[in-house]
N, C-alpha and C positions, 0 to 999 in steps of 0.2 A: 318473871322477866320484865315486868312492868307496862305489858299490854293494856290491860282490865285500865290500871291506874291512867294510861295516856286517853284511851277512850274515853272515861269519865270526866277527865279535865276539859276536855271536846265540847261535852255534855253541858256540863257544866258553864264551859264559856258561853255559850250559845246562847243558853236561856238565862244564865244568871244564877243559877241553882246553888245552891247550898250543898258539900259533901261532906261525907262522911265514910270513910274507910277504917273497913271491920278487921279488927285484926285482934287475933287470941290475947288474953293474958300474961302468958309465957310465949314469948318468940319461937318459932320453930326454927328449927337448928341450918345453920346458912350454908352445911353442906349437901349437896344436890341430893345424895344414893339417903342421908338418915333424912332427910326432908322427905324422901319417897314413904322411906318406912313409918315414920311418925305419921301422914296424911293416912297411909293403909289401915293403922292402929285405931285411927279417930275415927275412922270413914264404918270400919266396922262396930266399931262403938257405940251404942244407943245413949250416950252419956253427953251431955253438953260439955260444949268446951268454955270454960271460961273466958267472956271479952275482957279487953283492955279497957273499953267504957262501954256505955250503951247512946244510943239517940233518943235523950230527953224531947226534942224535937218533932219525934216521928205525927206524933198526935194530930198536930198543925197542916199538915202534907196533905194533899189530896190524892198525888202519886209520887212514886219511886220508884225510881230508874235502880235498878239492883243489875249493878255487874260483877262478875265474877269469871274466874278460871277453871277452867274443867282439870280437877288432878282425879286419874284413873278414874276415867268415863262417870264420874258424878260432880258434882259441886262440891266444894272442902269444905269441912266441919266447921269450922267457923263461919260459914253461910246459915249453915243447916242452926247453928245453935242460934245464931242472929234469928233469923226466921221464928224459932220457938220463942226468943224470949221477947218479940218485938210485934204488936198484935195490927199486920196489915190488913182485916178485915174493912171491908166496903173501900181501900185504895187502890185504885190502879197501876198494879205492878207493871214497869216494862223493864225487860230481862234483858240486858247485852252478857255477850258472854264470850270469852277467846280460849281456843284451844289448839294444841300443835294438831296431833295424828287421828287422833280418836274421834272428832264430831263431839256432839253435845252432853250423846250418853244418853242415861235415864236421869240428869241432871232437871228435866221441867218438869216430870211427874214428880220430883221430891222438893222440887219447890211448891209445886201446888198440892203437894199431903202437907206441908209444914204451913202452908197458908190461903188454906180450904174456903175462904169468905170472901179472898182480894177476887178484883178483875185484873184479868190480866190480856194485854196486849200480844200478839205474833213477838217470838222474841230475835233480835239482831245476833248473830252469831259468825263470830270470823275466826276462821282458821290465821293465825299467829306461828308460822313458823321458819319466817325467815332465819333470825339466830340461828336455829337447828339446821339448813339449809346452806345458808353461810360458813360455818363452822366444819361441813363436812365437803363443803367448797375446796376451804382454805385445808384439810385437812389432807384432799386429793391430791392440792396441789403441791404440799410441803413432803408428801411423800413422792411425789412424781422428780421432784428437784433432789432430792437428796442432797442437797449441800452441808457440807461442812459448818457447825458454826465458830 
């Protein structure tokens, strides 16, 4: 929904920071229900997912601000494969993180098994559910009207 993405540009403005948004090789599919399934697919998968690029970059950093979305109570593959193939050993990770229902999850134990050597900061975490909130607003109220269109 583009939470993660508005807080990182936040971030971003603020200090001047450089970004970089992790996104697979192959898009995942822009409908909501196969988008669920595909994430369930990779999430139990021990198999990296292919990025679209990597951060040649990271080297230079002394921290990273790593934001992410919680899809089904962990962090999505595309984190998780970031993480393996990007070595934040001795950087100070700090973690934001947006989620609708579920809280963070087991989301910061598996960022710190994929990178065992960084320090890491208390991570920022906000529930993101207005859309969902709104929608079932508008959804109350279009049933309560029943109009004609």
């Amino acid at each position: 929904s583009g939470n993660t993405r508005v807080l990182a540009g936040a971030l971003a403005r603020r200090d001047g920071a450089d970004t970089f948004e992790v996104l697979p090789r192959e898009p995942w599919p822009q409908d909501y229900d196969e988008t669920v399934e595909w994430s369930s697919r990779w999430r139990r998968s021990e198999t990296d997912l292919a990025l679209a690029e990597n951060l040649a970059s990271i080297g230079r950093h002394q921290s990273v601000f790593l934001g992410f979305p919680i899809w089904g109570t962990d962090l999505p593959a595309v984190i998780r494969s970031f993480l393996r193939t990007h070595d934040l050993s001795g950087k100070t990770v700090v973690p934001f993180i947006t989620y609708g229902s579920t809280g963070i999850g087991s989301s910061m134990q598996t960022v710190r098994r994929f990178a065992p050597n960084a320090r890491f900061v208390p991570e920022f975490a906000l529930r993101c559910d207005q859309e969902r909130s709104t929608l079932d607003s508008l959804r109350d109220f279009l049933e309560s009207v029943r109009t004609p269109l």
